[in-house]
N, C-alpha and C positions, 0 to 999 in steps of 0.2 A: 377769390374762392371763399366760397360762407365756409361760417366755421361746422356746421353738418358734414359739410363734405370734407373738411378735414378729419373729422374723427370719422370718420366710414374708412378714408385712407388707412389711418392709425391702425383703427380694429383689424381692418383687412392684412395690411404689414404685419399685427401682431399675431392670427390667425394661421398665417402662414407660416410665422416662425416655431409654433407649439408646434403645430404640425411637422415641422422640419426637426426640430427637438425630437418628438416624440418618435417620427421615424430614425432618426440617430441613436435613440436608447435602444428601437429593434435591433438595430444592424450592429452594433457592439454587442450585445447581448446574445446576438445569436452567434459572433465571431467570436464571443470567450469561448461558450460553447463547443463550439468545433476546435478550439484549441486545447480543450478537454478531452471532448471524445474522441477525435483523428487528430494526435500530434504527430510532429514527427516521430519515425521508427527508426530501429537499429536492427540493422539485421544479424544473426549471431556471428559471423565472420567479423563484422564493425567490432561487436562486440568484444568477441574474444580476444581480438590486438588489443582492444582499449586496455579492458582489466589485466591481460598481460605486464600490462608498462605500467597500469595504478598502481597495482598489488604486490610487483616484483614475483609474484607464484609464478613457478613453473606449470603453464596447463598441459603440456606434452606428459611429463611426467606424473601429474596426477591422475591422466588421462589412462597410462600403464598402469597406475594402481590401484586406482579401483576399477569394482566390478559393476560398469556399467549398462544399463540397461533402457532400452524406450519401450515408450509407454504411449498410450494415446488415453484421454478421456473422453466422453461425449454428452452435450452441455446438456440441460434442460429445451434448449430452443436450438437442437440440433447442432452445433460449433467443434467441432473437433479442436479438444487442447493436446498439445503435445510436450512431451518431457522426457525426462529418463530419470532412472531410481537407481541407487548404488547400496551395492549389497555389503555391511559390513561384515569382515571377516573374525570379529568377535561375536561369538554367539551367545545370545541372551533369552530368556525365557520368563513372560511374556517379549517380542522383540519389540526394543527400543526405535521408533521413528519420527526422523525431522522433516517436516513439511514448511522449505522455505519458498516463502513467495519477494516476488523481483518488485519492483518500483511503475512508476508512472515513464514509459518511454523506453525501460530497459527489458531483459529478457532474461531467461535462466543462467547465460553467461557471468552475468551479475551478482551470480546467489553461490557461483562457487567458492570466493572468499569465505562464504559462512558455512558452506559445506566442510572445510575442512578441519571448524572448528565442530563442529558436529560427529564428524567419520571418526575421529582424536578421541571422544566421549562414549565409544562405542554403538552409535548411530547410524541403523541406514537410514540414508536420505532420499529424499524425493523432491525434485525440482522441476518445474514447469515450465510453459509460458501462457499468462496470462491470456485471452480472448484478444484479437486484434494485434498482441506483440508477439516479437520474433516468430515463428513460423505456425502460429496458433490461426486457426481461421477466427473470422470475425470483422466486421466493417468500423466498428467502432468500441471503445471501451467506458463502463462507467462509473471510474473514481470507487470504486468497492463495491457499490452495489449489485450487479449482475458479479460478480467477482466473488464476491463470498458464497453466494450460492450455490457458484463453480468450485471454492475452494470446499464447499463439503461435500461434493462428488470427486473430492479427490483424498479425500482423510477416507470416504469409504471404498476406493479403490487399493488405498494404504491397508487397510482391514483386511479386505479378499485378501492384498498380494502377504501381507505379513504375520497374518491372525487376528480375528477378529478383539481377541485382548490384546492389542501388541499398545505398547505405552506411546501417545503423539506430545513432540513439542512443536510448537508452531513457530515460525521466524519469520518476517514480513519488515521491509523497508518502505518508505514514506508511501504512495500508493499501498503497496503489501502490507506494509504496515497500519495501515485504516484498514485493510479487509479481514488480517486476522484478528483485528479487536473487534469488528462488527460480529466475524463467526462466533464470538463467546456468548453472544446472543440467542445464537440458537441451539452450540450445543455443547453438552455438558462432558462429553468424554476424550476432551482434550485437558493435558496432563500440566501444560503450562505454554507460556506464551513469550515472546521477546518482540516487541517493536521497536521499531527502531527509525525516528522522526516521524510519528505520524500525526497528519491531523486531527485535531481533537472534533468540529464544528463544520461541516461546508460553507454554511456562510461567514464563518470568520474567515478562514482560508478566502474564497472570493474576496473579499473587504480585501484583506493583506494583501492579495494580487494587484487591486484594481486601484484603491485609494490614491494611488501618484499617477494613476494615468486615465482617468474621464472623469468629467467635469458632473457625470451623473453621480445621483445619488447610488450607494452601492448596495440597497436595499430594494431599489427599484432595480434595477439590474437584475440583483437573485430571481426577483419574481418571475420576471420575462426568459432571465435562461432558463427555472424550472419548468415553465411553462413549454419553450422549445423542448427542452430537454425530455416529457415525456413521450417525446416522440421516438423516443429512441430506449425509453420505458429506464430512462433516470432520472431521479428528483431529488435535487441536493437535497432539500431540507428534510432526507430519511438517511441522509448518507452520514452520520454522527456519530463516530466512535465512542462519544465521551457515556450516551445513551448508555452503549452496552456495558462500557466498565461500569459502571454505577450500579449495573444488575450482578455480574458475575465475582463468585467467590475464587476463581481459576487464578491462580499466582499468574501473574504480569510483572517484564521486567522491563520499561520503558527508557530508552536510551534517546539521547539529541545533543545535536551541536550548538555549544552557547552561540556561534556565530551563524546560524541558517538562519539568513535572511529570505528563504523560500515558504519554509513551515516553520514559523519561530519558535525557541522552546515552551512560549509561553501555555503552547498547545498541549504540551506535554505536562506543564508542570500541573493547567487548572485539572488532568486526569487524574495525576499523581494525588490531589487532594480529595479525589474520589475512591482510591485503591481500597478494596475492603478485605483484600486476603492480606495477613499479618507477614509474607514473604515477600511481596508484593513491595517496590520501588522504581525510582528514576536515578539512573547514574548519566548525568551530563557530561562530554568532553571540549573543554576549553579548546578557543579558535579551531573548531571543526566546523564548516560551513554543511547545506542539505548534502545528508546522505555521505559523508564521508568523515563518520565517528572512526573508520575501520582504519579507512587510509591516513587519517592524523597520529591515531595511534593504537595499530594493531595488536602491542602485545597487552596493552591495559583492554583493548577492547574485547581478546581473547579471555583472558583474566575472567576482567565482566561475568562474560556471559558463562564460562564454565563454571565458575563461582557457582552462580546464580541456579542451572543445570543440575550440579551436582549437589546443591541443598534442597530442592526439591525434589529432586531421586531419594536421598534422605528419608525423606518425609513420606513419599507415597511410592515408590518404586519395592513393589514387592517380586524382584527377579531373585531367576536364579543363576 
């Protein structure tokens, strides 16, 4: 065989292998994707056993106690979300309200742990479910982006039902927690915030996911999922928490587990070094892995956040 025709072989073999590559970086890329937008779901029944056994709460009996109510919202691109709002029976003037949002895969089930640390403060609350989870319509979800937009058709639904001055805290876990730090972006008459592990960065989050498991670079990856991804009209590289804290003077109280190997704290911490209100912090809880600062240690985490709640009311809560 001349040596031409060995390298025509070569090139050919090699041609077919970028090729093969190349279509490999599609098919990952579009498979993180859909393990984005359509994860597995829980449906509030799953739900509500699970946090029963996490939390040790009795949800029967807080189910008699308060005064619960459903709600529906309706998106921007027609999606019915659904929820319910509990009325507290401390009355305040303007009224006091918590608008907790649930995580990436979980549902309003989720948010009643922090409901009760809220109902406790004199708080009605408002709990939903996000587009796509628990019985919310929607085909797919996007990492905060359509999500914040939803969560401020629902701070102004908090308005009509409470008064249009009624005082809002926000609460939001790792998903929830990336969309009420994006909301501070766009609006100003939210009273304070709690996150709790959220992502600071889409493409760092992607990187941390992906880095032990494809051999592609994790930068060419982002590309190709944004590029799918607007098809479903999300683009990581607008999904960036860290953007909005940078802009917002709104006290944030950011919480994470030193041990989340999901969204590492590190996400938290480089916001933390962005924080520009003077009340504004990060309180970490040792060996708490994603999303269970609550469940390692409830009564510091309660602490936490009343603490935090109650210096803020301080400061700008003019009730009566």
């Amino acid at each position: 065989m001349l040596w031409y025709q060995v390298l025509q072989i070569v090139l050919a073999a090699l041609a077919v292998l970028l090729v093969l590559y190349i279509v490999g970086a599609h098919i990952v890329a579009y498979g993180v994707l859909k393990k984005i937008i359509k994860p597995k779901k829980r449906s509030l029944e799953t739900s509500r056993g699970q946090q029963i056994k996490e939390t040790g709460l009795d949800f029967d009996q807080l189910e008699k106690e308060w005064d619960r109510h459903p709600f529906t919202v309706r998106t921007a691109d027609g999606l019915t979300l659904n929820g319910i709002y509990i009325l507290n029976s401390t009355e305040s003037k303007p009224a006091k309200v918590a608008i907790i949002v649930h995580g990436h895969t979980a549902n309003y089930m989720h948010s009643y742990k922090y409901a009760t640390i809220f109902v406790k403060l004199g708080y009605n609350v408002v709990m939903y479910n996000s587009r796509y989870f628990g019985d919310s319509e929607g085909e797919f979800d996007t990492l905060g982006q359509r999500e914040s937009e939803d969560l401020s058709l629902v701070i102004d639904f908090a308005r009509s039902q409470f008064g249009q001055d009624c005082y809002i805290a926000l609460h939001g876990e790792s998903m929830g927690a990336a969309t009420v730090l994006l909301e501070t972006a766009v609006r100003s008459d939210i009273a304070m915030v709690v996150a709790d592990c959220p992502f600071s960065n889409s493409e760092k989050l992607y990187y941390d996911l992906m880095k032990k498991k494809t051999p592609y670079p994790v930068s060419f990856l982002c590309r190709l999922t944004s590029l799918y991804g607007r098809k479903y009209g999300y683009d990581l590289y607008k999904v960036n928490p860290i953007d909005a804290v940078k802009k917002t003077d709104i006290p944030i109280l950011l919480i994470h587990g030193q041990a989340d190997d999901f969204i590492p704290p590190y996400h938290s911490r480089s916001m933390a070094a962005v924080l520009r209100n003077p009340e504004s912090k990060l309180v970490e809880f040792p060996a708490a892995r994603h999303a269970c600062s609550f469940y390692t240690d409830s009564a510091r985490y309660t602490e936490v956040v009343s603490q935090f709640v109650k210096r803020i009311e301080q400061l700008s809560y003019k009730g009566e």
